[in-house]
C-alpha positions in Angstrom: 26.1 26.8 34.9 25.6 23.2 34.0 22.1 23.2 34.6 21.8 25.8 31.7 24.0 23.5 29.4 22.2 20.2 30.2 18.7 21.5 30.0 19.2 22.2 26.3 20.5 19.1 25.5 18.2 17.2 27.2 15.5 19.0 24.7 17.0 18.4 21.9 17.4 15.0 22.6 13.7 14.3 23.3 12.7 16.3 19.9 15.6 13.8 17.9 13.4 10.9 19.4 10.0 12.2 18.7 11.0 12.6 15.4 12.5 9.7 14.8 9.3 7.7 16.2 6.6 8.8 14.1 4.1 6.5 12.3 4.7 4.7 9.2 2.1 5.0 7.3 3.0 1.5 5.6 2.4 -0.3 8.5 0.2 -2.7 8.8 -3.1 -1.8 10.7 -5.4 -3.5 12.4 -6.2 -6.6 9.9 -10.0 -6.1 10.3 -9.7 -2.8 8.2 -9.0 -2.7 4.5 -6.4 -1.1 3.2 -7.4 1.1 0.5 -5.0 1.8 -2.4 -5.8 4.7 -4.6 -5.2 3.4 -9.1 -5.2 5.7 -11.4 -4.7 4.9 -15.1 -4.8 7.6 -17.9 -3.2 7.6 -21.1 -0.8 4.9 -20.8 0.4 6.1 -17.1 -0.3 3.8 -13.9 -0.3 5.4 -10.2 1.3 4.2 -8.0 4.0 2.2 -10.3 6.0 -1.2 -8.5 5.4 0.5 -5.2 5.7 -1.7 -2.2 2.2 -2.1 0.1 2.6 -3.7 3.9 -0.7 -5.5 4.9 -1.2 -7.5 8.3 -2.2 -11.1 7.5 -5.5 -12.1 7.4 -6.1 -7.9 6.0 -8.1 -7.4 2.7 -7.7 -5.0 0.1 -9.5 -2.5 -1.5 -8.6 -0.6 -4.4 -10.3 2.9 -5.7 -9.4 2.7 -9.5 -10.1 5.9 -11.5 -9.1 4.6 -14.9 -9.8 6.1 -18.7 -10.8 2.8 -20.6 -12.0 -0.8 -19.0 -9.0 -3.1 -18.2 -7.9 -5.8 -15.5 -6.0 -6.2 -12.4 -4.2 -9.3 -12.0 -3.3 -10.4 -8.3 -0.6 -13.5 -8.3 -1.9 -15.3 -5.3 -1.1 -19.1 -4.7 -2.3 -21.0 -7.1 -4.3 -19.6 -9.9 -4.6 -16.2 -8.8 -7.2 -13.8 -9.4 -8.7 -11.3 -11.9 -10.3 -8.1 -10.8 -12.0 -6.5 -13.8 -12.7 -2.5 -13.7 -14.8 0.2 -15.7 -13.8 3.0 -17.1 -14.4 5.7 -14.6 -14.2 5.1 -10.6 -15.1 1.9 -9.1 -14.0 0.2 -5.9 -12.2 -3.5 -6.2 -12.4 -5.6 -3.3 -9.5 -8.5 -2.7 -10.3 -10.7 -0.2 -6.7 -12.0 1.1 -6.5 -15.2 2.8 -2.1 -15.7 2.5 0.9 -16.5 4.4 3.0 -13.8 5.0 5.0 -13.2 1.9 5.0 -11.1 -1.9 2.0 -10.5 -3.8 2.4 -9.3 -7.5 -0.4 -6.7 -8.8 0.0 -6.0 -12.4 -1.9 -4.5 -15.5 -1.3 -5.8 -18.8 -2.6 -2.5 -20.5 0.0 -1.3 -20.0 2.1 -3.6 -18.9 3.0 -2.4 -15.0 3.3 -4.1 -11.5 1.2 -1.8 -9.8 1.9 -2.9 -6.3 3.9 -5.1 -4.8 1.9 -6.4 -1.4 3.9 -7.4 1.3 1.9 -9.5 4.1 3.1 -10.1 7.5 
């Protein structure tokens, strides 16, 4: 009779922990591939908005911008920081990273948004 109670538990147990160790798709991966961060801008409206990005150091950056008018992204690096100019339409940005862990600020100023927040480590 216990062997019918344990086996149960012992399941369930193993499913709570597979669960529970799933991947995290905000890891950071291998620092030789880019991570790819999808823009959009129409009509005033930035996707994704403030949200937080984990890189591996030494990892670069690309970002797939689908926007309705021309604009600028503006990366606060050390120092002066950098520029990344788009088209409207889609093009692909590259940001070569060479940081210590820590916060990177990406922003638009039309409008004014922090699109991402890059967190090295």
């Amino acid at each position: 009779m216990r062997r019918s109670i344990a086996i149960p538990a012992v399941l369930a147990t193993c499913l709570f922990l597979a669960a529970c160790g799933g991947e995290d798709d905000s890891d950071p991966a291998d620092p030789a591939d880019p991570k790819v961060i999808e823009v959009t801008i129409q009509d005033g409206t930035v996707t994704p908005n403030g949200e937080r990005v984990q890189l591996a150091q030494g990892q670069d950056v690309e970002f797939l911008m689908d926007a309705d008018k021309p604009g600028e992204l503006h990366v606060h690096t050390d120092g002066d920081g950098q520029t990344l100019p788009y088209d409207k339409g889609i093009s692909t940005l590259a940001l070569d990273l060479d940081e210590s862990p820590g916060r990177i600020e990406v922003e638009t100023h039309d409008p004014d948004v922090v699109v991402v927040l890059l967190e090295i480590r």
